[in-house]
C-alpha positions in Angstrom: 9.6 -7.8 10.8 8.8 -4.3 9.5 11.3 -2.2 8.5 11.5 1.8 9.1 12.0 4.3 7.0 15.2 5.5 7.9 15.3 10.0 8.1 17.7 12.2 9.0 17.5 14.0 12.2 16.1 17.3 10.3 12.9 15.3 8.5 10.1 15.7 10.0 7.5 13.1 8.8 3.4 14.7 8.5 0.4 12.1 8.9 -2.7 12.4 8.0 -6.1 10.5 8.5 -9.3 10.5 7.0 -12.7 8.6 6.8 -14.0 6.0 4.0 -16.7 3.8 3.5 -13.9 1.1 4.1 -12.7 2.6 7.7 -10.1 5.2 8.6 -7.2 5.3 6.3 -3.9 7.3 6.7 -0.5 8.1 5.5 2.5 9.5 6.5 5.0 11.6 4.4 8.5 12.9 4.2 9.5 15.6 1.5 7.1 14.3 -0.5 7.5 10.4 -0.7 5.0 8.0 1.1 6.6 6.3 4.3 3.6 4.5 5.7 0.1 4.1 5.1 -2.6 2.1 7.2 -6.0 1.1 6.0 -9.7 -0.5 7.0 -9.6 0.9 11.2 -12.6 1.2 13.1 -11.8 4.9 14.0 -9.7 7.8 13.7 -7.4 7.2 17.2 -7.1 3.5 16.0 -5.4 4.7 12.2 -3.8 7.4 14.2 -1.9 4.8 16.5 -1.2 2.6 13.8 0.2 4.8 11.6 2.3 6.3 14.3 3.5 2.6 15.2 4.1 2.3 11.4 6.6 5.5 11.6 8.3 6.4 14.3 9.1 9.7 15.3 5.6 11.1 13.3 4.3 13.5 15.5 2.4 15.9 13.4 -1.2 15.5 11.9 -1.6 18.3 8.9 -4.3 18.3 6.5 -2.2 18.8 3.3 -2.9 15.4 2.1 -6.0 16.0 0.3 -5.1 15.3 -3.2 -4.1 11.6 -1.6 -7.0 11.3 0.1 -9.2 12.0 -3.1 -7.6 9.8 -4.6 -7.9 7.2 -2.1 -11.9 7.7 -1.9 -12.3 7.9 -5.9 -10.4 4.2 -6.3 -12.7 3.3 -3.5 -15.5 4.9 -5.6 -14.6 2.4 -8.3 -12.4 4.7 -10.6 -9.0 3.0 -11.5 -6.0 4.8 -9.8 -2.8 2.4 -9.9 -1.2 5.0 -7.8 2.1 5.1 -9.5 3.1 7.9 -10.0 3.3 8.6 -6.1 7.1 8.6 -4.7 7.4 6.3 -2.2 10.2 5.6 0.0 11.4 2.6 1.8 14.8 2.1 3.8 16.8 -0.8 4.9 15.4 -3.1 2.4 17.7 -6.2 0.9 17.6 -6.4 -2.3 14.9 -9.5 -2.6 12.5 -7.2 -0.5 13.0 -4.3 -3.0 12.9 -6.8 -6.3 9.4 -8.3 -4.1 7.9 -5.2 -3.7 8.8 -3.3 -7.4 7.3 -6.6 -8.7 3.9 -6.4 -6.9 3.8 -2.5 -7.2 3.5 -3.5 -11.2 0.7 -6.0 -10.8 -2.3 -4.7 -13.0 -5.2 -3.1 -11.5 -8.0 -5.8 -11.4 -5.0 -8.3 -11.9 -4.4 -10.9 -9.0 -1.4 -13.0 -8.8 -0.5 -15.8 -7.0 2.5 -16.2 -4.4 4.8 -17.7 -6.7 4.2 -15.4 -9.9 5.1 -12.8 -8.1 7.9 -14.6 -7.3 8.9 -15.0 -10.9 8.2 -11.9 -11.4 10.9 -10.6 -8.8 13.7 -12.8 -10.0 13.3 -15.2 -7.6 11.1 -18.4 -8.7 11.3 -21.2 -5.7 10.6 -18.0 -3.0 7.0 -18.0 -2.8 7.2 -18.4 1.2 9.3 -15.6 1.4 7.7 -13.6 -0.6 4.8 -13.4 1.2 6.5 -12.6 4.3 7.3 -9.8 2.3 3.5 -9.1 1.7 2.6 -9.5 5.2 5.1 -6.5 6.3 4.2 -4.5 3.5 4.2 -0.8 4.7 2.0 0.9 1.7 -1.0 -1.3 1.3 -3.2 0.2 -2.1 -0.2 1.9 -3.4 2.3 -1.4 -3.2 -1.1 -3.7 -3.8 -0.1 -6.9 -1.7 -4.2 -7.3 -1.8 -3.5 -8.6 -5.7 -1.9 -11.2 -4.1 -3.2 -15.0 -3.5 -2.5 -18.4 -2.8 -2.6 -20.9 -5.9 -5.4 -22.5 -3.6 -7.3 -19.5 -5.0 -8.2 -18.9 -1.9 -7.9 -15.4 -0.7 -5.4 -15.9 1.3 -4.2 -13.8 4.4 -4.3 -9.9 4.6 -2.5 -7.8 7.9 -4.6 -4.9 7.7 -7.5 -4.8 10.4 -10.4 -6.7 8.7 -8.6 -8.9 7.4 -9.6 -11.0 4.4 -12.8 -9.5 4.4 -11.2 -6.1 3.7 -8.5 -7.5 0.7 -12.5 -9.2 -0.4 -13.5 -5.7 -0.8 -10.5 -4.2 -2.3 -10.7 -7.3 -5.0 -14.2 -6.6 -5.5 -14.1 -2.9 -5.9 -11.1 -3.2 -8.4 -13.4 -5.8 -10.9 -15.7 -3.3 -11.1 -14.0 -0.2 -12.1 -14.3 2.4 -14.3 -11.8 5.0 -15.9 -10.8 7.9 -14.0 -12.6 11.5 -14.1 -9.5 13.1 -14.0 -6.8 11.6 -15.3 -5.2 10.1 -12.3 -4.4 6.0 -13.8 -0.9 6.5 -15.2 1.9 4.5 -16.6 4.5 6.0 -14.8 6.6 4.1 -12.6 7.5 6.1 -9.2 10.8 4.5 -7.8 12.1 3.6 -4.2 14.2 6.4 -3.1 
């Protein structure tokens, strides 16, 4: 099951959706830190609904997520963004989920990795099941790239977001064919949980 980012009664998490060539994306946000994004919905209401399933409590739509949203549509243009130097925060996690999730945030873009690397790669080699239960619930698709993960079938595996493996296709795709970023945006630095 998902879990919630956990906020004192005084945060007030901000959501914000947008159109792409690869449906309406969103995010929410709390004192700067990504709580929840949703990706690939037919329309604005439908990323709106999800996104306020995704967090509860959001109430309030503002437009000061631009500078995410650019981003968003340039690594959908094709330029490499691996999107880590955004903050992100994620409560009530145990410490495999955390290990699963820091793991796949460091996957390479362009890279793709199977169940059980990433496994490995968290600490925890004979937990390729769980692990992607772990992928299935993640909560930041893009910026926590679950989509760079696959079976060792080489198939592609599942995907939760509406579209399904059609949409993690097209996230693959797009990645293989990138180019280097206009303004800077790739970096090395690693944003942590909080």
């Amino acid at each position: 099951m998902e879990t919630q980012p956990t906020m004192s009664a005084n945060e007030m998490p901000s959501g914000y959706v947008f159109s792409t060539s690869l449906g309406w994306w969103g995010y929410a946000h709390v004192d700067g830190a990504i709580i929840g994004v949703v990706i690939g919905h037919r329309t604005e209401s439908a990323a709106w609904k999800a996104l306020k399933q995704r967090v509860p409590g959001l109430k309030s739509r503002n437009n000061d997520g631009l500078l995410l949203q650019n981003r968003f549509k340039n690594y959908i243009a094709g330029e490499i963004d691996d999107f880590q130097d955004i903050l992100v925060r994620r409560s009530r996690l145990t410490s495999f989920q955390s290990n699963v999730l820091t793991a796949c945030r460091a996957i390479e873009h362009g890279e793709t990795v199977t169940y059980g690397e990433l496994a490995r790669r968290a600490g925890s080699p004979k937990a390729a099941r769980a692990v992607g239960s772990v992928m299935a619930n993640n909560v930041m698709p893009v910026i926590i790239p679950c989509h760079r993960v696959v079976p060792s079938s080489g198939q592609f595996g599942g995907f939760s977001a509406p579209g399904g493996v059609t949409l993690k296709r097209q996230l693959l795709d797009l990645e293989s064919r990138c180019h280097v970023p206009s303004e800077g945006h790739a970096r090395s630095l690693f944003a942590e949980f909080v």
